[in-house]
C-alpha positions in Angstrom: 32.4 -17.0 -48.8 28.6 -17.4 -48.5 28.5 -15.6 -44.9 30.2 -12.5 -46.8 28.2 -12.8 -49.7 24.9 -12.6 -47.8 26.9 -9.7 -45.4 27.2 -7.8 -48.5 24.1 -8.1 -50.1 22.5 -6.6 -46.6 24.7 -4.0 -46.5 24.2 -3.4 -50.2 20.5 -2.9 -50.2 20.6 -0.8 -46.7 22.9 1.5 -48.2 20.4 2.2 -51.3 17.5 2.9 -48.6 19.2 4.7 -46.1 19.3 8.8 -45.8 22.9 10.3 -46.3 23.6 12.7 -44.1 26.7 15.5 -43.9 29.2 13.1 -42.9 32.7 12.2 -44.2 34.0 9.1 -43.4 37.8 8.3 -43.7 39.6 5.4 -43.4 43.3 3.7 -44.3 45.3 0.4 -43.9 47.2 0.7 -41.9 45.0 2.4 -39.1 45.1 6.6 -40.0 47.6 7.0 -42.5 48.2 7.0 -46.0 46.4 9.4 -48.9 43.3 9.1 -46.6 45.1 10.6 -43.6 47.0 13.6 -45.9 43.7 14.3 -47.3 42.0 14.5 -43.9 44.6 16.6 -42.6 44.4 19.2 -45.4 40.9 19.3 -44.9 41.2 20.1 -41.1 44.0 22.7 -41.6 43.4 24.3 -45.2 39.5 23.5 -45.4 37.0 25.6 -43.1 33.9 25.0 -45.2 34.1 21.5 -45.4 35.3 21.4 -41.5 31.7 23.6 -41.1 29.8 21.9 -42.8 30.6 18.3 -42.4 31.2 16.0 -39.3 34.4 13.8 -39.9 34.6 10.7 -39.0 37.4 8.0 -38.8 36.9 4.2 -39.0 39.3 1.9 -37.0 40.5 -1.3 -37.1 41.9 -2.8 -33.6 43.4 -0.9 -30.6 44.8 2.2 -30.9 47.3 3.9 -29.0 48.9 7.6 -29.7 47.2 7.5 -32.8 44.5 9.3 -31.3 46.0 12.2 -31.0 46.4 12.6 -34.4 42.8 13.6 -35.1 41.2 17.0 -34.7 39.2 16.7 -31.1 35.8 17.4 -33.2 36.4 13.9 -35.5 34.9 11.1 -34.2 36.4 7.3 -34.1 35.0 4.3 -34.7 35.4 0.7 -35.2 34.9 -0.2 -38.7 32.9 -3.4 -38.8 31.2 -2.6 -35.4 27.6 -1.8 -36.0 29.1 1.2 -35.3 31.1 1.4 -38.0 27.9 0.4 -40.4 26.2 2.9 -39.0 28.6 5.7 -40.3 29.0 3.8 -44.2 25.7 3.7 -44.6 24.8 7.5 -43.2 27.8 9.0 -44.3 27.8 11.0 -47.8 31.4 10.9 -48.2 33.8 7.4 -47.8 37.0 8.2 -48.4 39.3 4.8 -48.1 42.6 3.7 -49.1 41.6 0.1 -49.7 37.2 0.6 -50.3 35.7 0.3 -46.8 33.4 -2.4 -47.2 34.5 -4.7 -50.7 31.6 -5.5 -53.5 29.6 -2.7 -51.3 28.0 -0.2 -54.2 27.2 3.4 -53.0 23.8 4.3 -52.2 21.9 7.3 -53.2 23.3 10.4 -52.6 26.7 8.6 -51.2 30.5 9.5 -53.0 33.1 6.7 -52.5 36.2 8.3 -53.2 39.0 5.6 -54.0 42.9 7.1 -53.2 44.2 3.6 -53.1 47.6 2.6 -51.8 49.6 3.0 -54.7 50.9 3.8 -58.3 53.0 1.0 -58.9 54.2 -2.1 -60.6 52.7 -4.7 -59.4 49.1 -6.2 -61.3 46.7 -6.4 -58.8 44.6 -9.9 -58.1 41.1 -10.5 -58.6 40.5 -9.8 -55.1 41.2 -6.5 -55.8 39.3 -6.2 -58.8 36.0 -5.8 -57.2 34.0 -2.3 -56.6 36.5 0.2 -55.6 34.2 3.2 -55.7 32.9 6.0 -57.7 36.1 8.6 -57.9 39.6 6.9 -58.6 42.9 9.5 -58.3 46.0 8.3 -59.9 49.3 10.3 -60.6 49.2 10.2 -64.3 47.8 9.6 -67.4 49.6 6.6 -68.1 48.1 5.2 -64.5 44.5 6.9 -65.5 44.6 4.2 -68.5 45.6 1.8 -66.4 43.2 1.8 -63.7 40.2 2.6 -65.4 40.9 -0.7 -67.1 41.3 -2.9 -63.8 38.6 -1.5 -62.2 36.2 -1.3 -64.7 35.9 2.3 -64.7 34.8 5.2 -67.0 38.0 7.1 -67.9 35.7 10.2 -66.8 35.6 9.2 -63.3 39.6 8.4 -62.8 41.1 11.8 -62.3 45.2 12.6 -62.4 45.7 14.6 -59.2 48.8 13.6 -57.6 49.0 11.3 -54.0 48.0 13.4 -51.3 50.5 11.7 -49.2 52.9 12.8 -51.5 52.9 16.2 -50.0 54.5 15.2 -47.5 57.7 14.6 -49.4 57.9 18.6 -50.2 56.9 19.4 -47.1 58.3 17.7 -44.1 61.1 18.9 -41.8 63.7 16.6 -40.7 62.0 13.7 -38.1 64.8 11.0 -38.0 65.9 12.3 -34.6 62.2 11.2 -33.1 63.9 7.6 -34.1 66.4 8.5 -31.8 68.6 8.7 -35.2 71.1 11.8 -35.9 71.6 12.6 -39.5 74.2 14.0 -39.2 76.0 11.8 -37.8 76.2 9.4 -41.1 77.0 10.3 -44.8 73.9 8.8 -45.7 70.7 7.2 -44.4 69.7 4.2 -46.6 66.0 3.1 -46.3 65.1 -0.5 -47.1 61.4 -0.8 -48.0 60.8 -4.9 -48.8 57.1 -5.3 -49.9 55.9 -8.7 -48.7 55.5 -11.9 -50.5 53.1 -14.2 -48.4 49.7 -12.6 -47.8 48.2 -13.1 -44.5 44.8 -12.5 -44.8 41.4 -14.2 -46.3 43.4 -14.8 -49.8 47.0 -16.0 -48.3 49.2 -16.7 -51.0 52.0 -16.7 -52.0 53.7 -13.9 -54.6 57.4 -14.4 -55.8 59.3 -16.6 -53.3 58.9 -16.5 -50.2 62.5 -16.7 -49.4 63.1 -14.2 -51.6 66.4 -11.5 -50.6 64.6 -9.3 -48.2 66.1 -8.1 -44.8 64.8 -11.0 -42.8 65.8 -13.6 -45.2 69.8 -12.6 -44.4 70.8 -15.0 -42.2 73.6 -13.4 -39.3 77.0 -13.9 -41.5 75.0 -12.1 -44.1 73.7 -9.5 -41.9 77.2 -8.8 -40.5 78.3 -8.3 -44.0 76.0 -6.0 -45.0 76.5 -4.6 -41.2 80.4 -4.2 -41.9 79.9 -2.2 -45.2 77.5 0.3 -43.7 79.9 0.8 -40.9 83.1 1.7 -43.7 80.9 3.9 -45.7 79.0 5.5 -42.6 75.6 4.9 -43.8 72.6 3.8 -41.9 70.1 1.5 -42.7 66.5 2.0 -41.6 64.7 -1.3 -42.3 60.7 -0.4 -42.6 58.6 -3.7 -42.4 55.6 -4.4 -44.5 52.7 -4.9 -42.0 52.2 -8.7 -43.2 56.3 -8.9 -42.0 56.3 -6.4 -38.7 56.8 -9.8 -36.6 60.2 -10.0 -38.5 62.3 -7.7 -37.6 63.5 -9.3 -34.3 65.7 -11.1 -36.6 67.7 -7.5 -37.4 68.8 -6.6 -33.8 71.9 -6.6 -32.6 73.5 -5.1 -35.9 74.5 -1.9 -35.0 74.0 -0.4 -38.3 70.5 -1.6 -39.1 67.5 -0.1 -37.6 64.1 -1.9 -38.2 60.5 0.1 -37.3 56.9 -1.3 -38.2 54.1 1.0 -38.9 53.3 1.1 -35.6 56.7 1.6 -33.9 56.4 4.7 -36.3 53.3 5.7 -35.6 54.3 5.5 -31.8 57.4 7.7 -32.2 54.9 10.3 -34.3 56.1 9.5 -37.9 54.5 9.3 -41.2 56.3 7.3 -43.1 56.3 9.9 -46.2 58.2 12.0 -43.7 60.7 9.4 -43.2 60.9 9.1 -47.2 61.8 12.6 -47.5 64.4 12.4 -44.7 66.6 9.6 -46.3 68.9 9.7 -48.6 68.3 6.4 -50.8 65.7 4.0 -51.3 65.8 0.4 -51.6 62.8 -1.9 -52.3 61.1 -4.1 -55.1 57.7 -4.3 -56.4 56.2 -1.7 -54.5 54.8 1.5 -55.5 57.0 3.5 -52.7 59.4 3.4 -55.5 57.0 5.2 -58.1 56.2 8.3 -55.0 60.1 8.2 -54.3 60.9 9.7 -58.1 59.6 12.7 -56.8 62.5 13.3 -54.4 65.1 12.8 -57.2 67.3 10.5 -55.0 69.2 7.5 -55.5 66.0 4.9 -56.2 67.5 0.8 -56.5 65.6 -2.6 -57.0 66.3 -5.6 -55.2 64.6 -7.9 -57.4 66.1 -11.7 -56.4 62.6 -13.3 -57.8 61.4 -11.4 -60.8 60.3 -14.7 -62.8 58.7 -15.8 -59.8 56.7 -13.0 -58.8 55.8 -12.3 -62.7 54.3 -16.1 -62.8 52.8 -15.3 -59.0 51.4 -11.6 -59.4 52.2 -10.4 -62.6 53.7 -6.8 -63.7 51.5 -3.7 -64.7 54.3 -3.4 -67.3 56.2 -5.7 -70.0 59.0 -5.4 -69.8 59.3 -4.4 -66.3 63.3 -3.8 -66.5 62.3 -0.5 -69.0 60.2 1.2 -66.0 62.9 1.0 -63.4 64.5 4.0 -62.2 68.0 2.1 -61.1 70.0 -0.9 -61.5 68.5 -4.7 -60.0 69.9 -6.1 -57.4 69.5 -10.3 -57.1 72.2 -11.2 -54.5 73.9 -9.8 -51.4 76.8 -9.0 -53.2 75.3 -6.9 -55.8 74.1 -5.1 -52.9 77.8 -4.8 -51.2 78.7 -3.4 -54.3 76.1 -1.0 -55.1 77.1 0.4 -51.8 80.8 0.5 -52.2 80.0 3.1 -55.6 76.3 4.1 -54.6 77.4 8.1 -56.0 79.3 7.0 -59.2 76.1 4.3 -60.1 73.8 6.8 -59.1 75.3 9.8 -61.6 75.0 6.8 -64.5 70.6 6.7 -63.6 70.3 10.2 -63.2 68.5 10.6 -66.8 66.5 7.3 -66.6 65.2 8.6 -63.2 64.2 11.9 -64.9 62.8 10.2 -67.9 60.8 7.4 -65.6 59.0 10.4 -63.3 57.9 12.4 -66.5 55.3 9.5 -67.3 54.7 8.1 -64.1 53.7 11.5 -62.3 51.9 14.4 -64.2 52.7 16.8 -61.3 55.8 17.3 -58.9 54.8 19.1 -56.2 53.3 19.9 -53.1 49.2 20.2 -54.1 47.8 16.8 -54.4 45.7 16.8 -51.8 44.3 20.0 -52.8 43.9 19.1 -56.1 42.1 16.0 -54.4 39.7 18.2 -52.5 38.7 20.4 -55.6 37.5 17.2 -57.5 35.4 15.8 -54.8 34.1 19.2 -53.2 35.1 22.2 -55.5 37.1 25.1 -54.4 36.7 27.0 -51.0 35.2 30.0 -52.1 
């Protein structure tokens, strides 16, 4: 902790003497995706003057493969912690960052950090993620303004309610499941399972809930071939899309003819955002995690599989209290709750219908297709 401490006290006090220059400076966990990406995008295709005046850059993490091709050929790539990578933080006059590109690192003079974050959700964040996250916050409403310019510290002046610019996507997108080498129509519905994860993996592993918690991977085979067998009666798919800390899981799902499991980089391989692939199913399953709070905005059949609420309330803690009044559809805490929410998914959906409508009214101030403009005309002003 020393080592970074010293890292980012360097970086710190270059950053304060160092010349910004017209450079924008994206980057997202996972690699080139997320509210940085969307926003990027709309720049390149909706944004001339900034595309004039500014030279776009992306930071990296790790190899890349297709992903590359993603980018407009004038944006350049490089590694984020390379000296490289410095290079661009500390000249560039824009960082725009899912996650903050460098943590505890302040802005220097004449430099924007522009936080989009990861996430609206439910979950309270750790004192990890507590630190510096920049000097422009967006959050999808004013219920979330309150709440994040409490965690971070922040002036309620510089947390603005714009909408997820990755949430476009879900108004916008045409049908991709075939690039998964899945036909819609083929099945009366396609179910998407979205477990977050619950041991972290990185400088601050931990544990959040139980780790043996009722995910996907935690099914053993007679399980699986249960849940496999009522797909198969209803003709549903499931796509199972693994949290990045669980990608190494899914071997455990093959050979279930019914359940499909992609990582964030089998997507990205296939050329997928996932907020396409959100706004080509028909239901959504997951837990904690704040793909349930952009999901309200497609109206569909939303449900919770929550098998270690008490657990992950001692662990992580809840942005709400009690949590069970902010969910848009029924809890789930066993494999046969879930059997059975399949066997009458339309006639339990029809009874959340209102709840659903009454939970997106205070979790999104707008429900449409313009957050990432929206985005753009807070941190640069309109196109004129």
């Amino acid at each position: 902790m020393k080592r970074v401490s010293i890292k980012v006290s360097i970086i710190n006090f270059l950053n304060q003497i160092t010349p910004k220059r017209k450079i924008i400076l994206f980057d997202s966990y996972p690699n080139i995706s997320d509210n940085s990406y969307a926003l990027y995008e709309y720049i390149i295709n909706n944004r001339s003057d900034l595309c004039a005046e500014y030279r776009m850059v992306w930071a990296k993490k790790g190899v890349l493969d297709i992903q590359d091709l993603k980018l407009d050929t004038a944006t350049k790539m490089v590694e984020k912690k390379s000296l490289k990578g410095i290079f661009y933080f500390l000249r560039a006059e824009y960082v725009v960052s899912t996650h903050g590109y460098f943590r505890g690192v302040r802005s220097g003079n004449g430099q924007l950090q522009v936080n989009l974050w990861h996430g609206c959700g439910y979950k309270d964040m750790p004192p990890e993620d507590r630190g510096y996250r920049g000097d422009l916050t967006i959050v999808t409403s004013e219920m979330y303004r309150d709440i994040f310019a409490e965690i971070f510290c922040l002036d309620k002046a510089d947390v603005y309610v714009t909408g997820y610019p990755r949430n476009d996507r879900l108004f916008t997108s045409k049908p991709i499941l075939g690039k998964l080498n899945i036909i819609k129509g083929q099945f009366a519905k396609v179910i998407l399972w979205m477990p977050t994860f619950r041991k972290t993996k990185d400088e601050y592993s931990k544990i959040d809930g139980k780790e043996e918690s009722m995910t996907p991977f935690n099914l053993n085979d007679e399980q699986l071939e249960a849940l496999n067998r009522i797909l198969t009666v209803k003709n549903y798919i499931m796509i199972v899309k693994a949290h990045p800390m669980d990608a190494a899981r899914l071997d455990d799902l093959k050979g279930f003819n019914r359940i499909r499991g992609f990582t964030s980089d089998d997507l990205q391989h296939f050329g997928v955002q996932l907020y396409e692939l959100l706004a080509d199913s028909d239901v959504l399953l997951s837990d904690y995690s704040s793909v349930i709070v952009d999901y309200l905005l497609l109206d569909k059949p939303i449900s919770m599989i929550l098998s270690d609420m008490e657990e992950y309330k001692e662990s992580r803690g809840f942005l709400f209290e009690p949590l069970e009044e902010y969910l848009p559809g029924p809890i789930i805490g066993s494999l046969e709750d879930l059997l059975f929410y399949f066997e009458h998914l339309d006639e339990i959906n029809g009874q959340w219908a209102e709840k659903r409508k009454e939970i997106t009214s205070i979790m999104h101030k707008y429900c449409d297709k313009y957050s990432a403009q929206r985005v753009a005309e807070v941190i640069w002003g309109r196109d004129e």
